[in-house]
C-alpha positions as CSV (number, residue, x, y, z in Angstrom):
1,X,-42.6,51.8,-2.0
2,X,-40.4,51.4,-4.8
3,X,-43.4,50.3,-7.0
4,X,-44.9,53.4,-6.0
5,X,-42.1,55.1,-6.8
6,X,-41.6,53.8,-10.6
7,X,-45.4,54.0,-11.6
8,X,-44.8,57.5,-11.1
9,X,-41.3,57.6,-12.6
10,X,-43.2,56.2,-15.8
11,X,-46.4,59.0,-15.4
12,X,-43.8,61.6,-15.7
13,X,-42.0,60.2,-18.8
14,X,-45.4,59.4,-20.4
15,X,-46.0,63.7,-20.1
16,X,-42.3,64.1,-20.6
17,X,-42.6,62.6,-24.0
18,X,-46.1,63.2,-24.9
19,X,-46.0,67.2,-26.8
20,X,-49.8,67.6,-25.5
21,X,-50.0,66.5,-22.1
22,X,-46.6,68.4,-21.3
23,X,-48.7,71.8,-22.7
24,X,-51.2,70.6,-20.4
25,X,-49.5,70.1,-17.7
26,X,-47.6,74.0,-18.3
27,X,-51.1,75.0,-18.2
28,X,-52.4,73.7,-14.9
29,X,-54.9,71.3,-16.8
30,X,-53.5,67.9,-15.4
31,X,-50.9,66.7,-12.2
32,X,-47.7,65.6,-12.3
33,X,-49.3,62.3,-12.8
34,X,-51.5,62.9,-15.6
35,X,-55.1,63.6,-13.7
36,X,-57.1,66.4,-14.5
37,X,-56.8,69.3,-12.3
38,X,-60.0,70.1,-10.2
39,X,-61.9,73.0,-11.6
40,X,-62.2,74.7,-8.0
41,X,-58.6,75.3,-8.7
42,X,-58.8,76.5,-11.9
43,X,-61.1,79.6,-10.3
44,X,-59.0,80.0,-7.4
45,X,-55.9,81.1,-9.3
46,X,-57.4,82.3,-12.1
47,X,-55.9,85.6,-13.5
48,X,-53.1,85.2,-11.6
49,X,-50.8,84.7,-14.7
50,X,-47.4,83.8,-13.5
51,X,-48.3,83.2,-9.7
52,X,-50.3,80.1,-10.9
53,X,-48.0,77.4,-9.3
54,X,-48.5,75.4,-12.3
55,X,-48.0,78.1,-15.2
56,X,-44.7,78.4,-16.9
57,X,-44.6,80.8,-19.8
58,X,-41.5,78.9,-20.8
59,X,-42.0,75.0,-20.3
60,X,-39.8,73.4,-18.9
61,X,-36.3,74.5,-18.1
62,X,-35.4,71.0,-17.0
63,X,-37.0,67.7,-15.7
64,X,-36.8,68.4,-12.4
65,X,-39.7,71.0,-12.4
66,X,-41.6,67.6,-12.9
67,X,-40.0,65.3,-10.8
68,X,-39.9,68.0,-8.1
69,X,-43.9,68.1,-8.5
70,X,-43.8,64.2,-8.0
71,X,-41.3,63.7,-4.8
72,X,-42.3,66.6,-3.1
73,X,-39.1,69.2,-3.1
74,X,-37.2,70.5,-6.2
75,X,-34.2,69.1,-7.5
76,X,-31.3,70.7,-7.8
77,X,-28.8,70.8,-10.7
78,X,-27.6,67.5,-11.6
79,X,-30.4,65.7,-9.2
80,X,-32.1,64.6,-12.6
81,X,-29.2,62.0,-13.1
82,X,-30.6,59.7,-10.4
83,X,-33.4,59.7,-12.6
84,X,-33.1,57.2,-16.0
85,X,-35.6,55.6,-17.0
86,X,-36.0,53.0,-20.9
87,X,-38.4,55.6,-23.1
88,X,-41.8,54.3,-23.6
89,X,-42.4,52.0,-26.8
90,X,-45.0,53.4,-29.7
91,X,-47.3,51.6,-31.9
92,X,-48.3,51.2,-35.4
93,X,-50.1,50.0,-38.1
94,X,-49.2,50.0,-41.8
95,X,-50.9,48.5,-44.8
96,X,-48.7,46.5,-47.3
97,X,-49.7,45.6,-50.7
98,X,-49.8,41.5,-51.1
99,X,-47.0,41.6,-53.8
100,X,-44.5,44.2,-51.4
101,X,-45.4,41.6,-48.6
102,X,-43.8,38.7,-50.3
103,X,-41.2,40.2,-52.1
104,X,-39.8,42.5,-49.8
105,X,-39.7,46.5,-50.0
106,X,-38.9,49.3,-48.5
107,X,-41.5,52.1,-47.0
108,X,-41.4,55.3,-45.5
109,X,-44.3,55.4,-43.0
110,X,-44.8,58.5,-40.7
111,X,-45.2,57.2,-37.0
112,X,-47.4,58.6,-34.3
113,X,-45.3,60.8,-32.9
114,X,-44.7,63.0,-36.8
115,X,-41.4,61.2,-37.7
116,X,-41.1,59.5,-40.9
117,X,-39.1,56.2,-40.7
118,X,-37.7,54.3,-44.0
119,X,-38.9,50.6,-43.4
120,X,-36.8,47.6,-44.8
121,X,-39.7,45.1,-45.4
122,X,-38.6,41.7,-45.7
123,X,-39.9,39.4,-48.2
124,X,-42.5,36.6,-46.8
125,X,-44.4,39.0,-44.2
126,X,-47.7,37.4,-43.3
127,X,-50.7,39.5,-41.9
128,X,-50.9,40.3,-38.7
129,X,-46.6,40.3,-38.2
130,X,-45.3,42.5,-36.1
131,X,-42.1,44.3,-36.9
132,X,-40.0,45.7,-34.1
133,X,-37.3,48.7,-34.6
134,X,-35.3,49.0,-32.1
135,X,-34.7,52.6,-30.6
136,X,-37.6,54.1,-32.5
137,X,-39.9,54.8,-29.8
138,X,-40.1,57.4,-27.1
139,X,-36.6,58.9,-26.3
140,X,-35.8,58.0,-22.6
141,X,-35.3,60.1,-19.0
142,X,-31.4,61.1,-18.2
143,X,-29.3,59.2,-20.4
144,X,-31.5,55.7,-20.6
145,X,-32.0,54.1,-23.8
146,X,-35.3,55.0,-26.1
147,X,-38.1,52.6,-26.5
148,X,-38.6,50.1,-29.7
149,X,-41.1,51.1,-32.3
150,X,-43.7,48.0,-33.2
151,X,-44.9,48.2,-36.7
152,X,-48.1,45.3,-37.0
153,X,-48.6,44.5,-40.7
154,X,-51.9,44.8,-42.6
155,X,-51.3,42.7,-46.0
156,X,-53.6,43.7,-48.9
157,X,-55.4,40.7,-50.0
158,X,-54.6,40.2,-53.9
159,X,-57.1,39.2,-56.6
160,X,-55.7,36.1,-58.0
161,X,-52.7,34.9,-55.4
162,X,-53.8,33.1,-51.9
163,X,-50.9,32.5,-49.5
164,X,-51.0,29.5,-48.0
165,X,-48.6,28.5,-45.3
166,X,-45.1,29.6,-47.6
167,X,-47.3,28.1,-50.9
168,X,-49.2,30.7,-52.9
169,X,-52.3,29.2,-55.1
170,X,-53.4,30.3,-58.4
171,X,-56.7,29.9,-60.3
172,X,-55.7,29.5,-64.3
173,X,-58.4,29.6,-66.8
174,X,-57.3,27.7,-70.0
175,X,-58.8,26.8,-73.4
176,X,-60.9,24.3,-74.3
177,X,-58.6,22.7,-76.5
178,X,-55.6,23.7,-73.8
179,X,-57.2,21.5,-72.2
180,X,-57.7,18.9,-74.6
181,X,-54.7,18.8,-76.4
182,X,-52.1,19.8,-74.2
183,X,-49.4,22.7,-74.5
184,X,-47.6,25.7,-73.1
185,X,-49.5,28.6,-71.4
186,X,-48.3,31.4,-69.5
187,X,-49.0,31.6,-65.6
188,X,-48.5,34.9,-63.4
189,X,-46.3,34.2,-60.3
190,X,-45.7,36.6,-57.3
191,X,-41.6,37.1,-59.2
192,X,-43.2,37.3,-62.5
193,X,-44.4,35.5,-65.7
194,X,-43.6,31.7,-65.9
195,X,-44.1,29.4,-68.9
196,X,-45.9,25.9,-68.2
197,X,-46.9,22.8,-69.8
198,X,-50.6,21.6,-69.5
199,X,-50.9,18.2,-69.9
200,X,-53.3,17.0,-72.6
201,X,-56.8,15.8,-70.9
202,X,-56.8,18.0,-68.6
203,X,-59.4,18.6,-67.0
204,X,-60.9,21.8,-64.6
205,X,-60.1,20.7,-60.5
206,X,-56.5,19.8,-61.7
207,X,-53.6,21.1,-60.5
208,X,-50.2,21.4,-61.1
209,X,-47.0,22.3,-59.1
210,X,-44.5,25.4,-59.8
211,X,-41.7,23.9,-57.5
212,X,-40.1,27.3,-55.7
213,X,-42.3,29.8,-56.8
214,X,-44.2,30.8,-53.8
215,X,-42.7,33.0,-51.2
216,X,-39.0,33.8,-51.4
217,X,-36.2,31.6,-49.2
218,X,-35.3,33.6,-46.3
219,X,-32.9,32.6,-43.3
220,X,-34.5,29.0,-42.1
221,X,-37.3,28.9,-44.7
222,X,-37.3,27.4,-47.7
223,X,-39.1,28.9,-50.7
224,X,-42.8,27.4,-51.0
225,X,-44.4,27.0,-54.2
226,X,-47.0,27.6,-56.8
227,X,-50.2,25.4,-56.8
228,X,-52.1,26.1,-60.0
229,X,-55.6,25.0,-59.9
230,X,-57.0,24.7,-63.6
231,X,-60.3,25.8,-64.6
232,X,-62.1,25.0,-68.1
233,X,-63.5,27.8,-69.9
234,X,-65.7,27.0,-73.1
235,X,-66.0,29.6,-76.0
236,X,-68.4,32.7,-74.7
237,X,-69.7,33.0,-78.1
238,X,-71.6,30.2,-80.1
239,X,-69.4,28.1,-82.8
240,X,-71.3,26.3,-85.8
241,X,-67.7,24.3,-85.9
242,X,-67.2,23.5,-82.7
243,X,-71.2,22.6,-82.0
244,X,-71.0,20.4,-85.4
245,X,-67.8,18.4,-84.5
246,X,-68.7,17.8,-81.1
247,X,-72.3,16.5,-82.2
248,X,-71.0,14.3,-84.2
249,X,-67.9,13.2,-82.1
250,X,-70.6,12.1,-79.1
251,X,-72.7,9.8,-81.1
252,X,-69.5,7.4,-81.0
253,X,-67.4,8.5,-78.3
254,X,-70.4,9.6,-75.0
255,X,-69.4,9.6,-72.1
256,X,-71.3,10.1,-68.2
257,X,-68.7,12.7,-66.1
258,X,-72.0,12.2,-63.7
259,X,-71.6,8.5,-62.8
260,X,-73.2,5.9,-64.5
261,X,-76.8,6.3,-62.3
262,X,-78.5,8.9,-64.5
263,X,-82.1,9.7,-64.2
């Protein structure tokens, strides 16, 4: 019985807090428990304007109207305290950019229900997190607390950083003779633009480590890092120099990068 009882408790705060089922329900369209109406009924008291047993011009002039629908007499005055009931939670989506994700930011999002919320995002949010604001959901029956509001987090893939775990990798291109002879390049991190050395002979497949340049520290997490992966990238244009040099530079100094099996 009681189960009974709070299954329809939670019907009438799901029309209670719902702007369209309540005008549906002031209409004669749907129960006390959210069913549609039968259309037999519809004819039978149609045209009867205020008569209609479920017509009021003027919503509702307290909860009881609904709860008197559901438990079978109408409460009177002050009845609707024996009524509280938690508001129902809501649900949401919102799309973060990969950068806002791991540095933290703030949002104003408009939720389901038409109310615009400012969001503290906090830096390191993965995909698929859910945040949860507390009292942000539907308001609740009598004087019971509102529901939460759950906010699930679409992050934006970016077009050079991959998270991994709390490390974020980088593809660098570098110079042939970056590569070669060593020196100081400048790398793009997800706080900004870092200087780093290249070791001479280096080679594309290497990669080097930006200790705590990943995602931010946060309470219990350390702050990852940034894994560059190198990648070679020869002149796009022909050089008589370069093609002279490096004919001559083989005759003496060949190598096989393929193994030493070559057909």
């Amino acid at each position: 019985m009681a189960e009974e009882t709070f299954k329809k408790i939670q019907a009438a705060n799901d029309i209670l807090s719902d702007p369209e089922k309540r005008r549906l329900y002031d209409a004669g369209a749907i129960d006390a428990e959210g069913n549609e109406t039968q259309r037999g009924f519809y004819r039978e008291y149609a045209g009867t304007g205020d008569a209609h047993p479920y017509h009021s011009t003027a919503g509702f002039e307290d909860i009881s109207d609904l709860f008197s629908d559901l438990f079978g007499a109408r409460a009177q005055p002050g009845d609707t305290a024996e009524f509280r009931m938690r508001g129902g939670d809501i649900r949401y989506a919102m799309e973060i950019p990969f950068l806002e994700a791991i540095n933290g930011s703030k949002k104003r999002v408009t939720m389901p229900d038409g109310r615009a919320l400012d969001i503290n995002v906090p830096a390191g949010l993965q995909n698929g997190q859910i945040l949860r604001l507390r009292g942000q959901g539907n308001p609740g029956i009598g004087d019971a607390a509102p529901g939460d509001a759950y906010v699930k987090i679409d992050v934006t893939p970016h077009p050079e950083f991959d998270r991994r775990g709390n490390d974020i990798h980088l593809e660098l291109a570098i110079a042939l003779h970056e590569a070669v002879l060593g020196g100081k390049v400048h790398v793009p991190t997800v706080g900004g633009t870092v200087a780093m050395t290249v070791p001479a002979s280096s080679n594309t497949g290497d990669t080097l480590r930006l200790k705590g340049k990943g995602v931010p520290a946060a309470a219990g997490r350390k702050a990852g890092d940034q894994i560059v992966t190198l990648k070679v990238v020869l002149p796009t244009q022909s050089d008589d120099a370069l093609e002279s040099f490096l004919a001559e530079w083989a005759k003496t100094n060949a190598y096989k990068p393929r193994g030493t099996k070559e057909g």
